[in-house]
C-alpha positions in Angstrom: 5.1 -14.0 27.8 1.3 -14.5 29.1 -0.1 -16.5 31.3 -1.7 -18.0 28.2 -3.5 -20.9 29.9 -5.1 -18.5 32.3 -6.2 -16.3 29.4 -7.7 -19.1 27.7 -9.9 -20.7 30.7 -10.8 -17.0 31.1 -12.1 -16.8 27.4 -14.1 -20.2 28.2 -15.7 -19.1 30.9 -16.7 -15.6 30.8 -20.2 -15.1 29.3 -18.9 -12.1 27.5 -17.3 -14.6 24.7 -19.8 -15.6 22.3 -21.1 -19.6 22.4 -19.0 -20.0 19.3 -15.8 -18.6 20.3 -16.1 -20.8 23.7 -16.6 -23.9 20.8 -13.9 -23.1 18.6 -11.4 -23.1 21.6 -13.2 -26.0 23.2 -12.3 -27.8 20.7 -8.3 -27.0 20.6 -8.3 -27.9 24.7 -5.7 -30.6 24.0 -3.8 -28.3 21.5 -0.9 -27.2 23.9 1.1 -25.4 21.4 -2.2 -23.9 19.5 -3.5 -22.3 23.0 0.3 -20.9 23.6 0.3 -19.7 19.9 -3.1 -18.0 20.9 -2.9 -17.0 24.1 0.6 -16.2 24.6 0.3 -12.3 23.4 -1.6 -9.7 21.9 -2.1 -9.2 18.7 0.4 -6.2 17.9 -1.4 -2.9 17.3 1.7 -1.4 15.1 1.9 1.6 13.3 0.1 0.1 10.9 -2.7 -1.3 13.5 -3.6 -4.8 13.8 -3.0 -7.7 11.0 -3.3 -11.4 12.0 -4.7 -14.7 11.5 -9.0 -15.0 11.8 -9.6 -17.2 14.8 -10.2 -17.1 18.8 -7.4 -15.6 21.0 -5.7 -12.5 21.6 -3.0 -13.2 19.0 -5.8 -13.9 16.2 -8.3 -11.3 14.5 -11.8 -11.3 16.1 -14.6 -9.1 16.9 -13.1 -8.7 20.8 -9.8 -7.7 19.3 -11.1 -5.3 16.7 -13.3 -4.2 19.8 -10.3 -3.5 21.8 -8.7 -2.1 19.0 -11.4 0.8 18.6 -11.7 1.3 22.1 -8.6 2.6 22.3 -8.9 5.1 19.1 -12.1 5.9 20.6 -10.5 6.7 24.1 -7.4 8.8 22.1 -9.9 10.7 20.2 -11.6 12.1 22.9 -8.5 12.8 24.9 -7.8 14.4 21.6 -11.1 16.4 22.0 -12.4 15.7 18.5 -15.2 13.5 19.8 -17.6 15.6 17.6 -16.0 14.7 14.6 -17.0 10.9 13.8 -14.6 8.3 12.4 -15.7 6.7 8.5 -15.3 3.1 8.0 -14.9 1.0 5.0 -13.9 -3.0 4.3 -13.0 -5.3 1.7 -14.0 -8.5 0.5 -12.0 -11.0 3.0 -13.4 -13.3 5.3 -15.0 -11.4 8.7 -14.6 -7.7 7.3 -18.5 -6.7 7.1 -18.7 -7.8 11.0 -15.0 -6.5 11.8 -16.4 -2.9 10.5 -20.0 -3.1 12.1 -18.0 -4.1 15.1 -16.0 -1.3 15.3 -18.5 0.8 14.1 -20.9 -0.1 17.4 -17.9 0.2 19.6 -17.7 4.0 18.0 -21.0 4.8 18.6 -21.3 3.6 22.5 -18.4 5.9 23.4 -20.2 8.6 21.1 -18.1 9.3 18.5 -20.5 9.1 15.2 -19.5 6.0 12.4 -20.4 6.1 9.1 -19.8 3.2 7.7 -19.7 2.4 3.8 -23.2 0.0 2.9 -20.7 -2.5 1.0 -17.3 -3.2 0.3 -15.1 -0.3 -0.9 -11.7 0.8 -2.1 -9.2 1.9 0.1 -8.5 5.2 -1.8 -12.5 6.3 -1.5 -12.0 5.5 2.2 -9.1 8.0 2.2 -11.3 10.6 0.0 -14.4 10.0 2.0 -12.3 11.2 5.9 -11.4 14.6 4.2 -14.7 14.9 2.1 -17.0 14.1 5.5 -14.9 16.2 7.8 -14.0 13.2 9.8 -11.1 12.8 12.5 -10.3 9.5 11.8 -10.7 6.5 9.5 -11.0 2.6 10.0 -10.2 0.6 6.9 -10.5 -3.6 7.4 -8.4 -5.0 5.1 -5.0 -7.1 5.2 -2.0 -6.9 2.8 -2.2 -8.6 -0.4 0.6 -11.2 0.1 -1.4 -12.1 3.0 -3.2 -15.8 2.3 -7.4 -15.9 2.6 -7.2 -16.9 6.8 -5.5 -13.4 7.5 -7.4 -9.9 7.5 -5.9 -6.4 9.1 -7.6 -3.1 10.5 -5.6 0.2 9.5 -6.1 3.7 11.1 -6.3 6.9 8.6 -6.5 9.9 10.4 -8.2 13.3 9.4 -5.8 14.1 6.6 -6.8 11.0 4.8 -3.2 9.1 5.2 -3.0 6.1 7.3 -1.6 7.7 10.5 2.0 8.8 10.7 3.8 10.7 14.9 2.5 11.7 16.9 -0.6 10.0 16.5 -0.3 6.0 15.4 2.3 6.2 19.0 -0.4 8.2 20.7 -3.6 5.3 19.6 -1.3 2.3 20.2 -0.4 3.0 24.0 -4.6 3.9 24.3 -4.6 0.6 22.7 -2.2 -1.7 25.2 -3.6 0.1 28.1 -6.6 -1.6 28.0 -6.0 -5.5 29.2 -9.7 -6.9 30.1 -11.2 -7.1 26.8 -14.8 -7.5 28.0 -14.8 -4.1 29.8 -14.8 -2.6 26.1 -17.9 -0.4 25.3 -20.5 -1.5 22.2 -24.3 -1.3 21.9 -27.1 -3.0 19.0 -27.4 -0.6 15.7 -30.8 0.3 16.6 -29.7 1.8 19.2 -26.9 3.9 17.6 -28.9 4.9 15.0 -31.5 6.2 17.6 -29.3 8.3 18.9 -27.7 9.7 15.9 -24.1 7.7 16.0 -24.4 5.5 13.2 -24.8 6.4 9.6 -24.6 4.5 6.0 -23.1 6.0 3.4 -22.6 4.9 -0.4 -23.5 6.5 -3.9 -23.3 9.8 -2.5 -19.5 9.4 -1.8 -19.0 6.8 -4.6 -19.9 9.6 -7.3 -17.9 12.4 -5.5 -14.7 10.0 -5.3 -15.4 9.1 -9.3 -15.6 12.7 -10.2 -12.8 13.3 -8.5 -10.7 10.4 -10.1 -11.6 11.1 -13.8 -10.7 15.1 -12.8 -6.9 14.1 -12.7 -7.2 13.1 -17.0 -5.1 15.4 -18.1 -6.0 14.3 -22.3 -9.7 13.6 -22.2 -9.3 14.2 -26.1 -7.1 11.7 -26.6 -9.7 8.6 -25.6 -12.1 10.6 -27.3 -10.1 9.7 -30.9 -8.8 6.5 -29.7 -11.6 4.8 -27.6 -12.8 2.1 -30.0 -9.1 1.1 -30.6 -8.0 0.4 -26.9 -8.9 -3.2 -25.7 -8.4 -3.8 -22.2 -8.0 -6.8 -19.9 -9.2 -6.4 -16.3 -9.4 -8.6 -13.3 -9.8 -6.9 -10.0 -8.7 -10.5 -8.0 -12.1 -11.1 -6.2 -11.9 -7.9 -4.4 -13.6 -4.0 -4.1 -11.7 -2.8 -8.0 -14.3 -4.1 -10.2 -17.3 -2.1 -9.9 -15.2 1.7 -9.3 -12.6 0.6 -12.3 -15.0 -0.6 -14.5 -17.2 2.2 -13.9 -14.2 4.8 -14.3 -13.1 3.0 -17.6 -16.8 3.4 -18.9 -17.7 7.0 -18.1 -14.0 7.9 -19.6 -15.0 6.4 -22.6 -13.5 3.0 -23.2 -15.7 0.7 -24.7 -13.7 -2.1 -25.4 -13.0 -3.4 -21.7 -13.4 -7.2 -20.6 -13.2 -8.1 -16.8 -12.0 -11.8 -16.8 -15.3 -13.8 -15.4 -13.5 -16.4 -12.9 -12.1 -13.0 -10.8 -15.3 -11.0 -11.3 -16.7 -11.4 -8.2 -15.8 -10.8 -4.4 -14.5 -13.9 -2.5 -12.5 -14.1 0.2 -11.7 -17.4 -0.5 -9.4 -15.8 -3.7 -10.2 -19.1 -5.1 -8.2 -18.5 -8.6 -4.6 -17.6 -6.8 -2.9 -18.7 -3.7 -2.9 -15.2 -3.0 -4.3 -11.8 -4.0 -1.1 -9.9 -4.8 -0.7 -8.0 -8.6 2.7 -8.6 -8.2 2.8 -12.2 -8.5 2.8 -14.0 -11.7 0.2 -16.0 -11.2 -1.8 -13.5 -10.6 -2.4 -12.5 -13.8 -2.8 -16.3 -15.6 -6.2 -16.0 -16.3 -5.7 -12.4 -17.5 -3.3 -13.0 -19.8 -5.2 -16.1 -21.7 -8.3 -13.5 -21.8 -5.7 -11.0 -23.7 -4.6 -13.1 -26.0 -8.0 -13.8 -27.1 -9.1 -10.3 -27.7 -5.8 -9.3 -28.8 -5.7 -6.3 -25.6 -3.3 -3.7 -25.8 -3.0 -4.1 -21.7 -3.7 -6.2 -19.0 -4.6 -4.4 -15.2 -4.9 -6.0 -11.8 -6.1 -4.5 -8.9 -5.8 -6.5 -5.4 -8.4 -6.8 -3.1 -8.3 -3.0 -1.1 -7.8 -1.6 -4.9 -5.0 0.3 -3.9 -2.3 -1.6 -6.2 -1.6 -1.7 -9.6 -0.5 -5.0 -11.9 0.2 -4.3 -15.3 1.5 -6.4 -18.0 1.9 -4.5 -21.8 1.5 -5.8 -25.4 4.9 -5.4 -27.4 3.6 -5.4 -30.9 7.2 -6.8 -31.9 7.2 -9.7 -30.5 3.7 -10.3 -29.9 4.2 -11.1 -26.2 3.0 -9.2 -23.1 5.3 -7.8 -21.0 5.2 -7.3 -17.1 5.9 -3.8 -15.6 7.2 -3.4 -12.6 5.7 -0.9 -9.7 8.8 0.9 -10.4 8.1 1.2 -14.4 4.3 1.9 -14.1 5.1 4.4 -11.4 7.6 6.1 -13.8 5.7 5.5 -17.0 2.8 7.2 -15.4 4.8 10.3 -14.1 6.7 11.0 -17.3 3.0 10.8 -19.0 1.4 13.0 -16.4 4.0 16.0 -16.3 4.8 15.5 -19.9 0.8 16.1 -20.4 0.9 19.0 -17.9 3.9 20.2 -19.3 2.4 20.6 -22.6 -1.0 22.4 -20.9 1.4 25.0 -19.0 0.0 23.7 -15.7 3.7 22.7 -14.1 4.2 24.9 -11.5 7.3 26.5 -10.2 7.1 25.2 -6.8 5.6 21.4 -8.4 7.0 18.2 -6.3 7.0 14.7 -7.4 7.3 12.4 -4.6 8.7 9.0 -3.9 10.0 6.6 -1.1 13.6 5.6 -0.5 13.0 2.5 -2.2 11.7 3.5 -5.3 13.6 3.9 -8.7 15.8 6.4 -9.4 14.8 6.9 -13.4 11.8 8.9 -11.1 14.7 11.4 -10.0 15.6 11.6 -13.7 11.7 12.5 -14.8 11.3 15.2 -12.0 14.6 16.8 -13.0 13.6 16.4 -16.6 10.2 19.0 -16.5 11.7 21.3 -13.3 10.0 19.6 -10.7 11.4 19.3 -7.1 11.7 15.8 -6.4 10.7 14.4 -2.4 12.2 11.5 -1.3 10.2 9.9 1.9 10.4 6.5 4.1 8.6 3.8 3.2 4.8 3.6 3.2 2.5 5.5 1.4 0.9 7.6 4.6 4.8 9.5 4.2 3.7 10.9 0.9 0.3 11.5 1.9 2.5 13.6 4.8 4.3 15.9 2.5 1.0 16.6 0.7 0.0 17.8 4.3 2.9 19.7 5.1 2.9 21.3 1.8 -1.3 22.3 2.7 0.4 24.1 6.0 3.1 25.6 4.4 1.6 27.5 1.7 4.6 25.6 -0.4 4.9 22.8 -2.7 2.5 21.9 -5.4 2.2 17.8 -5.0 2.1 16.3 -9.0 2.5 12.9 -8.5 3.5 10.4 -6.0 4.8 6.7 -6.1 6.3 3.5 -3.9 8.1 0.8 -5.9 5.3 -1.5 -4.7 3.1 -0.6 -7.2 1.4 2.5 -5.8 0.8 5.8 -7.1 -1.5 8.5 -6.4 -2.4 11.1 -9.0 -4.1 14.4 -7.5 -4.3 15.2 -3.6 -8.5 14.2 -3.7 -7.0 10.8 -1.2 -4.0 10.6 0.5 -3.6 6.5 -0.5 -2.3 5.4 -3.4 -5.4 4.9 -5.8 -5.0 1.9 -8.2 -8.8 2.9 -9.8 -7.3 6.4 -11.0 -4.1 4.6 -11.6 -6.0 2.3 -13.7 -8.3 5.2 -15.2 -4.1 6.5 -16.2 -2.7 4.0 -18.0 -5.8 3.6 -20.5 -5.7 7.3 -21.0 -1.6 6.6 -21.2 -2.4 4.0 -23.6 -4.5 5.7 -25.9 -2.3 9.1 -26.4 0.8 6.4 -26.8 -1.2 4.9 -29.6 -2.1 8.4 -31.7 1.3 8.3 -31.7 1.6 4.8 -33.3 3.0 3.3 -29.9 2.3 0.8 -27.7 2.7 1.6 -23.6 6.2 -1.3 -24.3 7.1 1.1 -26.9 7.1 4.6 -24.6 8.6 2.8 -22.3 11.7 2.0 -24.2 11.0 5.5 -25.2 11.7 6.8 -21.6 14.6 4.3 -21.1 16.8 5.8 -24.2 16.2 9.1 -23.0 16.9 8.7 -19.2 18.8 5.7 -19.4 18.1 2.2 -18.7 17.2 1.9 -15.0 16.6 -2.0 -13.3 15.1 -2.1 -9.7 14.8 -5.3 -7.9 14.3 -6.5 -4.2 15.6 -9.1 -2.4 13.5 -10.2 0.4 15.1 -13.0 3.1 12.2 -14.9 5.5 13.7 -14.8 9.0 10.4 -15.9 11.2 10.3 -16.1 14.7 11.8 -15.1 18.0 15.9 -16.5 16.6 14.5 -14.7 12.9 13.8 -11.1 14.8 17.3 -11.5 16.0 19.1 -12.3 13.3 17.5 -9.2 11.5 18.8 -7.2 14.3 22.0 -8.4 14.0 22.5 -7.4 10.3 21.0 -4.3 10.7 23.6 -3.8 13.0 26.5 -5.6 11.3 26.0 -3.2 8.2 25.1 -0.1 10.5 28.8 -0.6 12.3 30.8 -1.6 9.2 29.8 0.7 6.2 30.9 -2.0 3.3 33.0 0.5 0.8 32.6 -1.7 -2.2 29.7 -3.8 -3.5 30.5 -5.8 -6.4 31.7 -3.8 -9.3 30.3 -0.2 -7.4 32.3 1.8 -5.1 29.8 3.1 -1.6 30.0 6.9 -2.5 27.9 7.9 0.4 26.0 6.0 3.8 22.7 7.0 4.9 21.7 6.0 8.3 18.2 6.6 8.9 18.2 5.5 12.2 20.5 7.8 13.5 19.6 10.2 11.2 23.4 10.5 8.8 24.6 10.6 5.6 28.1 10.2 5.6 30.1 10.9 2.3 32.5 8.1 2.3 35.6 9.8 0.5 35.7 13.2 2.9 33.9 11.9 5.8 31.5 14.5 5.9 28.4 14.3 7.9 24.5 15.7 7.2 21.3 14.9 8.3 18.8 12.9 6.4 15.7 15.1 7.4 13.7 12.4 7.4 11.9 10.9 10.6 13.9 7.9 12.6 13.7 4.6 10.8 16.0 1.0 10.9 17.6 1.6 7.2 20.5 1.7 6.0 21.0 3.4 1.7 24.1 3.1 0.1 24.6 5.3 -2.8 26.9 3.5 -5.1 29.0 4.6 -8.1 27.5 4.4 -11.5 24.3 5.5 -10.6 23.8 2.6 -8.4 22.2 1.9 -5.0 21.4 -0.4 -2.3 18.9 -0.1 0.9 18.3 -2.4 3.1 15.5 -2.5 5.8 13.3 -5.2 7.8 9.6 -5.4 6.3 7.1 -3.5 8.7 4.6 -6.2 7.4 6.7 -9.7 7.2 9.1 -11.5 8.9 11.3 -10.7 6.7 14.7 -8.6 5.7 15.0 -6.5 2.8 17.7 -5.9 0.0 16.7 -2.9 -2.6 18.9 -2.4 -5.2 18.5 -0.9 -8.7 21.2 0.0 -11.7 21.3 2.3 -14.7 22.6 1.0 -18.1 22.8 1.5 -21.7 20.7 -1.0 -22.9 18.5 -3.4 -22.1 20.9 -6.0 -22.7 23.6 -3.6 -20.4 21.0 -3.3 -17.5 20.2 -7.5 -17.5 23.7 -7.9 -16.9 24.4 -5.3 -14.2 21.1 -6.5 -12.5 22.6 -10.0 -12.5 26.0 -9.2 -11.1 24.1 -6.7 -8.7 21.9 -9.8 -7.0 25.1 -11.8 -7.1 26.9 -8.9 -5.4 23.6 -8.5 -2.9 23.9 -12.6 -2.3 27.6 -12.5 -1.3 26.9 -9.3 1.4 24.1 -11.5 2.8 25.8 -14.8 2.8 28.5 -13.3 4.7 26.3 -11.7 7.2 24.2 -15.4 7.4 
């Protein structure tokens, strides 16, 4: 632990803190526990850089943080010799972004590496687009996860491939990043000046278009919105964030005309004054989107949250009249089955094509690949592992990528960004939408369609809050309690084969047999189960948190409710016993 009090009298003192900093702490001076909560560490550049509270302090997100935080990319960069190259920058509509990006964007510039810096808030996908498309090294995207309440923001690292950055380089940044302890020895400079001497650039339409083109370049049946565009009504909120002007504009170029953004959610706020948070996943989310469909009588509702780079959907079923939620799991799979079944049909599936997906995703993804001859990639968690394999398959001369996806509701169609891209996952399931409904279908209906010919797979996640220093322990210890005593049964499934990602196994658990995973070192544990079940278990890289991913196959809906249910009660028992 810090000397936290002696951090914080330096902060109050040195001139280099701005007047309102020095107030804000001023007036917390009697606040033991909130200068220890402050003061007592930094704030951890991870793998996936910085994400914390907004506030004064080391621990909280700031200008001097995000300073620090580019200061060291800055200093890895040019160790890296690709000075020359410049770094983009982009932000999204939370609290402090447009300063944390100018910020970083000055601190660039004074150690002479050139920023060019989006003129408002963008996607995250264009920000991956727009590294590759300007020949960049690096990119800085300020933005904070979408379960993440209005007080937080985050800044991410891309690097030149467009993915957020993945060995040797996010280890490589985060040591240039602790190595640098007195915050007010970090270089900046005024924009006049970095514009002056060529460092500092703003960017917009110019990218904007290319990005768009690219987007509406992965329809794959342009023909059918042509015949169906007047019959499609769409619901679309983008959750006060950077979706609604690159959606809406997508939707309208494609050709929908019948497309109705829901008014209270319109505009950017970092306040996300309709929701207690911004996340597509949540229910409530989608409240005000829902009473907007029902007026109009939409065939879907969509979500985007705040970076734009996740997907909510919920679907009409025509039967019953209600709407129905999909899962990341059932978008992700609905989209790849309409996408190579599209492709399929155009002869464009080529022999070396790969679908792509994380360890946590569904398996009904396995069944699609296998369906239309396609190699299916499994990866770890986090997008930036897909955005890897479309790398390696660029330096290999192997591997044609098709489509990508992460159960938490992510998908990339195309290799234009190396993010998942919920604007051309948006621009997808209208175009999905209107071929379903040449056919007389809704997207409910070619859903089930895909169940009775794969089977009907059910994915869930269990996710247990275990915060502080006694929660990062007990996290460890059943990690640990798992990883030294393989369970052989769970519930009604027999544990057909172990995968330790850690130490890098996959042990069959009827011969005892022994293979690698080939799959970088990560703490998770799979369990392939009989029955076409599975479990994996993990701690969250984002949360205080463990998690339990499980999914089932069945027969029926009806089958694969009831084999979900007695999965999460098999899932409850393991943890209980572990508790």
């Amino acid at each position: 632990m810090k000397d936290y009090r002696k951090i914080y009298r330096e902060w109050l003192e040195n001139p280099y803190f701005d007047e309102a900093t020095r107030q804000e702490l001023r007036a917390i001076e009697n606040d033991e526990s909130e200068i220890k909560e402050r003061f007592y560490m930094d704030l951890e550049f991870g793998t996936a850089g910085l994400r914390g509270v907004i506030g004064a302090g080391i621990n909280r997100m700031n200008i001097y943080v995000v300073r620090r935080a580019t200061q060291g990319l800055a200093n890895y960069i040019i160790k890296q010799g690709k000075a020359d190259k410049g770094v983009t920058i982009a932000y999204d509509s939370r609290h402090m972004s447009p300063e944390f990006a100018m910020e970083a964007a000055m601190t660039l510039a004074a150690n002479g590496i050139k920023a060019y810096k989006f003129e408002s808030l963008r996607p995250t996908p264009e920000l991956s687009f727009a590294v590759r498309e300007l020949g960049c090294i690096a990119g800085i995207n300020i933005t904070a996860a979408s379960h993440n309440p209005p007080e937080y923001n985050g800044y991410k690292v891309y690097w030149e491939d467009g993915a957020q950055f993945t060995p040797p380089h996010d280890k490589g940044v985060t040591e240039e990043v602790l190595a640098i302890e007195d915050l007010s020895s970090v270089k900046t400079m005024d924009e006049a000046s970095a514009l002056a001497a060529g460092k500092y650039e703003v960017i917009g339409k110019e990218i904007d278009d290319k990005y768009i083109a690219q987007v509406k370049a992965q329809v794959v049946n342009q023909k059918a919105i042509d015949e169906m565009q007047d019959q499609i009504t769409i619901v679309y909120t983008p959750l006060h964030g950077t979706g609604n002007i690159p959606a809406r504009r997508v939707m309208k170029e494609l050709g929908f005309t019948h497309v109705y953004v829901v008014p209270e959610q319109e505009l950017p706020d970092g306040n996300f004054p309709t929701v207690s948070y911004p996340n597509p996943e949540a229910k409530e989310a989608f409240e005000l989107g829902l009473k907007l469909a029902k007026e109009k009588d939409a065939d879907l509702v969509l979500a985007t949250d705040p970076d734009a780079d996740r997907l909510g959907v919920y679907v009409k079923d025509t039967k019953s009249g209600e709407y129905i939620p999909l899962t990341g799991n059932m978008s992700g799979s609905l989209l790849c089955e309409y996408v190579l079944s599209q492709k399929q049909a155009a002869g464009q599936i080529p022999s070396d094509g790969q679908v792509v997906k994380s360890i946590v995703s569904t398996n009904l993804i396995d069944a699609v690949a296998k369906a239309y001859n396609t190699e299916l990639i499994e990866v770890l968690t986090g997008f930036k592992w897909i955005g890897q394999q479309i790398l390696k398959n660029e330096a290999s001369g192997h591997g044609t990528y098709l489509f990508g996806m992460e159960e938490s509701y992510g998908c990339l169609i195309g290799t234009y960004a190396r993010d998942k891209d919920a604007i051309s996952a948006t621009a997808a399931l209208c175009e999905a939408a209107a071929y379903y409904k040449q056919k007389g279908m809704t997207l409910w209906d070619a859903m089930i369609a895909m169940y009775e010919k794969y089977g009907y797979y059910k994915d869930a996640v269990k996710s247990i809050g275990l915060s502080g220093i006694e929660g990062l322990a007990k996290i460890q210890s059943i990690m640990e309690k798992l990883r030294n005593n393989t369970p052989v049964q769970v519930g009604d499934h027999k544990v057909l084969s172990a995968r330790d990602y850690k130490l890098n196994t996959i042990r069959n658990m009827e011969t005892g047999e022994v293979e690698p995973t080939g799959l970088p070192s990560s703490n998770v544990l799979y369990y392939d189960l009989s029955d076409g079940a599975w479990i994996c278990v993990r701690p969250s890289g984002t949360e205080p948190k463990i998690k339990f991913y499980y999914g089932i196959k069945g027969n029926s809906l009806e089958d694969a409710d009831a084999k979900a249910a007695a999965m999460d009660a098999a899932v409850t028992a393991l943890v209980d016993a572990m508790m």
